[in-house]
mmCIF file of the C-alpha atoms, coordinates in Angstrom:
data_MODEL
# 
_entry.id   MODEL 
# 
loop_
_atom_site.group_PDB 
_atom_site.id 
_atom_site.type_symbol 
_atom_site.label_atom_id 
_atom_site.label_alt_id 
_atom_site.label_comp_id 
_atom_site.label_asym_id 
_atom_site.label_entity_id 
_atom_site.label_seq_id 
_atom_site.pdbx_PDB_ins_code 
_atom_site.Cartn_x 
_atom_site.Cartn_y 
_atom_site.Cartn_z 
_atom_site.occupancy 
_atom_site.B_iso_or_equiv 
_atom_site.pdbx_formal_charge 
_atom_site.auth_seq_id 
_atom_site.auth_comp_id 
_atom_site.auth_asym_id 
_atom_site.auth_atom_id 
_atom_site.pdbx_PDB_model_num 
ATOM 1  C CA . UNK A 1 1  ? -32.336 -17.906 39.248  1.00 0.00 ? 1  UNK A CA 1 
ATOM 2  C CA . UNK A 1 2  ? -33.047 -15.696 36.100  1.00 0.00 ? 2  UNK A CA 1 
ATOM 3  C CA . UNK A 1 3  ? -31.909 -12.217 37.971  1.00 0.00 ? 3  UNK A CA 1 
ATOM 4  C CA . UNK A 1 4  ? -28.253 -14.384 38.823  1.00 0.00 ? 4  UNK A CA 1 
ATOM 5  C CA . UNK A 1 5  ? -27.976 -15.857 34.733  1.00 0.00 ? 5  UNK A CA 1 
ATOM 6  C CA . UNK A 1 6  ? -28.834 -11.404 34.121  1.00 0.00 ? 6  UNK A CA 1 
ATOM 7  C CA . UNK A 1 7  ? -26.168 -10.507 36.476  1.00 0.00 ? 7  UNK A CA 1 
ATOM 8  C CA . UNK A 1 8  ? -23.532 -12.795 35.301  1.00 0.00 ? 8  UNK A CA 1 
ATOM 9  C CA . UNK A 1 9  ? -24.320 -12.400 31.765  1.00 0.00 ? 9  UNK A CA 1 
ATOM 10 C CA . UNK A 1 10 ? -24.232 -8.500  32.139  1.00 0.00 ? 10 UNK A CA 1 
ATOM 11 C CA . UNK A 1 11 ? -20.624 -8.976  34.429  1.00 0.00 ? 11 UNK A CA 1 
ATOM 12 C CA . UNK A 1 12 ? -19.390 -11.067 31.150  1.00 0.00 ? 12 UNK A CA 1 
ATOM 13 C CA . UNK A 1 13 ? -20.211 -8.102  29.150  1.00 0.00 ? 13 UNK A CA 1 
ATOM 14 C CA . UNK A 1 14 ? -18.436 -5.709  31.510  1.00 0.00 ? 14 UNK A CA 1 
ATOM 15 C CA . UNK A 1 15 ? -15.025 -7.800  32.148  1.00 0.00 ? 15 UNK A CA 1 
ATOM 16 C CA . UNK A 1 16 ? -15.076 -8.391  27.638  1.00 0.00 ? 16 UNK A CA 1 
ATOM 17 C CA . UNK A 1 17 ? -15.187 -4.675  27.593  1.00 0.00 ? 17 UNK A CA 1 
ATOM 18 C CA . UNK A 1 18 ? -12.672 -3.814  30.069  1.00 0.00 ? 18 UNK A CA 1 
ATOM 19 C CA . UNK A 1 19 ? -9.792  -6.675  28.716  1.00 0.00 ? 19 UNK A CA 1 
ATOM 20 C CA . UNK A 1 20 ? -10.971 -5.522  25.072  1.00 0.00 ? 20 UNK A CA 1 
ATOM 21 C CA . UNK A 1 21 ? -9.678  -1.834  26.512  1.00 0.00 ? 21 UNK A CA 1 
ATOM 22 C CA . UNK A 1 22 ? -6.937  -2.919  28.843  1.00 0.00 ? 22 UNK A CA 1 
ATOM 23 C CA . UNK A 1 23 ? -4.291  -2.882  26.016  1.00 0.00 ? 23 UNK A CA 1 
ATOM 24 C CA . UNK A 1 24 ? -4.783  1.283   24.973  1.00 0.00 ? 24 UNK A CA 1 
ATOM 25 C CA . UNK A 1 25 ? -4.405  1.856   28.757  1.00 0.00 ? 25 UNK A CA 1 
ATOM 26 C CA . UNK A 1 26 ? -1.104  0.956   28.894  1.00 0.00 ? 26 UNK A CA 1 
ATOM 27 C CA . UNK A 1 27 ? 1.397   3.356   27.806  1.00 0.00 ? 27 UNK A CA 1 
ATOM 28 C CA . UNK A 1 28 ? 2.286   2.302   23.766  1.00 0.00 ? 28 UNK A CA 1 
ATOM 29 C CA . UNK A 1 29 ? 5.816   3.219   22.613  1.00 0.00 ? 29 UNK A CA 1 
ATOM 30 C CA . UNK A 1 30 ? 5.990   6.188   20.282  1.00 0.00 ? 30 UNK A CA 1 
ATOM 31 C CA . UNK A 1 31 ? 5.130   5.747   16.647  1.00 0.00 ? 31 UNK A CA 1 
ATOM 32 C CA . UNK A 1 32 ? 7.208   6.128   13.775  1.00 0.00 ? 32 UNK A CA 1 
ATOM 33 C CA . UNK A 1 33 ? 5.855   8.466   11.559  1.00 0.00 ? 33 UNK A CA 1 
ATOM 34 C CA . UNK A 1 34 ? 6.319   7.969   7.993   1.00 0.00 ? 34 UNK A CA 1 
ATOM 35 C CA . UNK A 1 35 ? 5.025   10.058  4.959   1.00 0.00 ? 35 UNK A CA 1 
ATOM 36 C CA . UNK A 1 36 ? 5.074   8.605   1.058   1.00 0.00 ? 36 UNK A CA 1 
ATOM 37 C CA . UNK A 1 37 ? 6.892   9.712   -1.878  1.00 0.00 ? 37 UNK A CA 1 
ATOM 38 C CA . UNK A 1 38 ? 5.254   9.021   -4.814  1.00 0.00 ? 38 UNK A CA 1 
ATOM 39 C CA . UNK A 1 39 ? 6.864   9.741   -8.673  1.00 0.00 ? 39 UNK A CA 1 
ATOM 40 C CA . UNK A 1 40 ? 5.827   9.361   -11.695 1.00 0.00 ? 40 UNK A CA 1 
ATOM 41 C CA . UNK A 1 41 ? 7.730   8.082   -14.918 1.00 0.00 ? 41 UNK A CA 1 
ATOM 42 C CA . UNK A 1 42 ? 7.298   7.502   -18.494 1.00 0.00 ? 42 UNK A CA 1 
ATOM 43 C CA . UNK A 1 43 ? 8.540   4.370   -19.974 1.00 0.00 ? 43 UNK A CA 1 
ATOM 44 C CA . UNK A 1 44 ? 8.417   5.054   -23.889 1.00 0.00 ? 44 UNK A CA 1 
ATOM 45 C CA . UNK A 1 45 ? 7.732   1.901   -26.224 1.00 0.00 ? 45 UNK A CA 1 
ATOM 46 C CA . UNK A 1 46 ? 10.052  2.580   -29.686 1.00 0.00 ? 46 UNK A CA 1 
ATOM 47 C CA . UNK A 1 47 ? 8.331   1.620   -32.975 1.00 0.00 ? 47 UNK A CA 1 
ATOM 48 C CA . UNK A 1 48 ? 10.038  -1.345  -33.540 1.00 0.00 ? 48 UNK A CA 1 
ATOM 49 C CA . UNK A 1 49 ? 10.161  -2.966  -30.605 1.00 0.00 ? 49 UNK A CA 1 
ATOM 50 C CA . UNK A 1 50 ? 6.557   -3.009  -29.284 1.00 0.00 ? 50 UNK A CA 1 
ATOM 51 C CA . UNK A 1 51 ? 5.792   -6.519  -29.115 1.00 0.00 ? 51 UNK A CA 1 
ATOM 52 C CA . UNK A 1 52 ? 9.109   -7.878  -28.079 1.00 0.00 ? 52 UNK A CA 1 
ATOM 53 C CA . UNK A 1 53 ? 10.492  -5.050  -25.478 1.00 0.00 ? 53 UNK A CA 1 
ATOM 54 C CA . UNK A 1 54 ? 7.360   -3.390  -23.845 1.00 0.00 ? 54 UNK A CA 1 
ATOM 55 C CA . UNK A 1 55 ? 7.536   -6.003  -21.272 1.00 0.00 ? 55 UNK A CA 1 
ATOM 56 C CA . UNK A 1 56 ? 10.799  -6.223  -20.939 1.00 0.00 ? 56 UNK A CA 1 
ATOM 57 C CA . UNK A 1 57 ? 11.580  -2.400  -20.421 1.00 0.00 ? 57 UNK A CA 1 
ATOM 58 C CA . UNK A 1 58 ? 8.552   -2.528  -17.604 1.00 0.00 ? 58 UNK A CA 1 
ATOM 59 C CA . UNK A 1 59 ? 10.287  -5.479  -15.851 1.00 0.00 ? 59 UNK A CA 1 
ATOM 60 C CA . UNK A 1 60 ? 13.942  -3.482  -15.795 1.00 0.00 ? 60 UNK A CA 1 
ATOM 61 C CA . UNK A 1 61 ? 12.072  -0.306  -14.686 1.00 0.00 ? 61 UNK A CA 1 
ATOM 62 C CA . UNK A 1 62 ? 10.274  -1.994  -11.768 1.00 0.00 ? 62 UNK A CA 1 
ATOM 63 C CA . UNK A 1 63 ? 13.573  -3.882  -10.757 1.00 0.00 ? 63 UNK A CA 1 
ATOM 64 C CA . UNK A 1 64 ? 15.536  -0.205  -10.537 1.00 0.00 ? 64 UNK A CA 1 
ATOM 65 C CA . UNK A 1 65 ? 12.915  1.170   -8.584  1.00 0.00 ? 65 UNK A CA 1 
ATOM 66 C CA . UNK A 1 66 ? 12.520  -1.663  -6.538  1.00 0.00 ? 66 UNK A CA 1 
ATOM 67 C CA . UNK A 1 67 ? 16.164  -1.795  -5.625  1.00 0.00 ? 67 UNK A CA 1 
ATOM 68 C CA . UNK A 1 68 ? 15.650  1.801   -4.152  1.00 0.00 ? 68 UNK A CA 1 
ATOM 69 C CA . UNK A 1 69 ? 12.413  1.111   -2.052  1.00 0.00 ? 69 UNK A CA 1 
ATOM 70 C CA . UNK A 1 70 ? 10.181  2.233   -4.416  1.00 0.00 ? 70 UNK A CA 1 
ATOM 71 C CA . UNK A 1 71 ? 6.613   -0.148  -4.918  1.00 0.00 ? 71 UNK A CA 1 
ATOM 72 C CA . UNK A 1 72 ? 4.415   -0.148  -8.507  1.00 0.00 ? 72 UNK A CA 1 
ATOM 73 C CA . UNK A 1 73 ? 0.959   1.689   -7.211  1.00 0.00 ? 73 UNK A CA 1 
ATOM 74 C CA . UNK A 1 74 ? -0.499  2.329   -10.607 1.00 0.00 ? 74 UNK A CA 1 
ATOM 75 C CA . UNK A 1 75 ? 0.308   1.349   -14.577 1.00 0.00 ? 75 UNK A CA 1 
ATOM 76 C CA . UNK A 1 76 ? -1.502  3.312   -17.241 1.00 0.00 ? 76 UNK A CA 1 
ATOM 77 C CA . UNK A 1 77 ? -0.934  2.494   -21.211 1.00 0.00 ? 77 UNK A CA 1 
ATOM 78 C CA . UNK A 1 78 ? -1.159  5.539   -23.830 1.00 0.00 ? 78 UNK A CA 1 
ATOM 79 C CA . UNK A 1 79 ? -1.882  4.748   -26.961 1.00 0.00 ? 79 UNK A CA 1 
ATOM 80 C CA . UNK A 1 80 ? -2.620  6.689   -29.580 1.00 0.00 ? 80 UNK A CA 1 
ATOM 81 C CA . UNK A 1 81 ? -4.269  5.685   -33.118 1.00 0.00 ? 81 UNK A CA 1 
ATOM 82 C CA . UNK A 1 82 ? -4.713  2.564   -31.659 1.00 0.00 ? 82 UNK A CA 1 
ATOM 83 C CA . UNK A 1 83 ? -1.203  2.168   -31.238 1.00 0.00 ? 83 UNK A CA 1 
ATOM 84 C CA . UNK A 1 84 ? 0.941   1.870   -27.637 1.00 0.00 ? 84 UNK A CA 1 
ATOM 85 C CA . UNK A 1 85 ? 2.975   4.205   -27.422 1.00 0.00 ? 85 UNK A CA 1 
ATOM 86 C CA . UNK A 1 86 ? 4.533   3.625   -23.797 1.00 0.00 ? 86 UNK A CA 1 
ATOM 87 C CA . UNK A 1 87 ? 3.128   3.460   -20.185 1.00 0.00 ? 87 UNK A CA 1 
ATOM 88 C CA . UNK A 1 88 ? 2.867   5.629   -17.032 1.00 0.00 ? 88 UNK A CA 1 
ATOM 89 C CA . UNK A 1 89 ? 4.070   3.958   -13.991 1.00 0.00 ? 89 UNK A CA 1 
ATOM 90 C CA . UNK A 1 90 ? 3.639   5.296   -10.454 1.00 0.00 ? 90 UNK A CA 1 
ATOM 91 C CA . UNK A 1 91 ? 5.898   4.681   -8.039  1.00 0.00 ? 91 UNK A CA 1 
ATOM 92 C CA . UNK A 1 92 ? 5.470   5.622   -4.401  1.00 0.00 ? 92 UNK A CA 1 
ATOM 93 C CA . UNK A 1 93 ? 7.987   4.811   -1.104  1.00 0.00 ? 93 UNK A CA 1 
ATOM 94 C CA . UNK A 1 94 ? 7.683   5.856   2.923   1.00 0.00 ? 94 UNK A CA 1 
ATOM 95 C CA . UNK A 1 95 ? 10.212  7.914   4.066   1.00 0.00 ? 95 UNK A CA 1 
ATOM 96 C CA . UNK A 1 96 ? 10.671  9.933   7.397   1.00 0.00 ? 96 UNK A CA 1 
ATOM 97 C CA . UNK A 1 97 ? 8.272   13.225  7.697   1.00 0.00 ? 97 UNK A CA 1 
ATOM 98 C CA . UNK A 1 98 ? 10.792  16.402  8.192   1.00 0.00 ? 98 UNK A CA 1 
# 
């Protein structure tokens, strides 16, 4: 009785593996390659207008890259004296490999 629960356990095993494999041994469609574009861009914050524009001019920035296919990957602030100055936002976008 125990060798039969050992065999069928061990055949449970053996059929999980082969339907986990069964899908990558069917031929898969080529893939689409895609590589990324990433840029870079300084948003400067004027003097007078920190506290009421800094958000602003992010939020128009974003929107004109985002209309293009670009997506935000990183935001850095530089300040300097304690004071922003303006931000560095990355940008990055897939497009087709040549």
């Amino acid at each position: 009785m125990r060798e039969k629960v050992l065999i069928g356990v061990l055949f449970g095993v053996l059929a999980g593996m082969l339907l986990a494999q069964s899908g990558n041994l069917v031929a898969q469609p080529g893939q689409f390659v895609t590589c990324q574009q990433s840029k870079t861009v300084w948003r400067d914050v004027s003097r007078f207008g920190r506290k009421k524009s800094a958000a602003q001019n992010m939020t128009e920035k974003h929107d004109e890259f985002s209309r293009d296919g670009w997506r935000l990957v990183d935001m850095e602030t530089y300040t300097e004296n304690s004071d922003l100055e303006g931000f560095f936002l990355s940008y990055s976008r897939d497009i087709a490999c040549s």
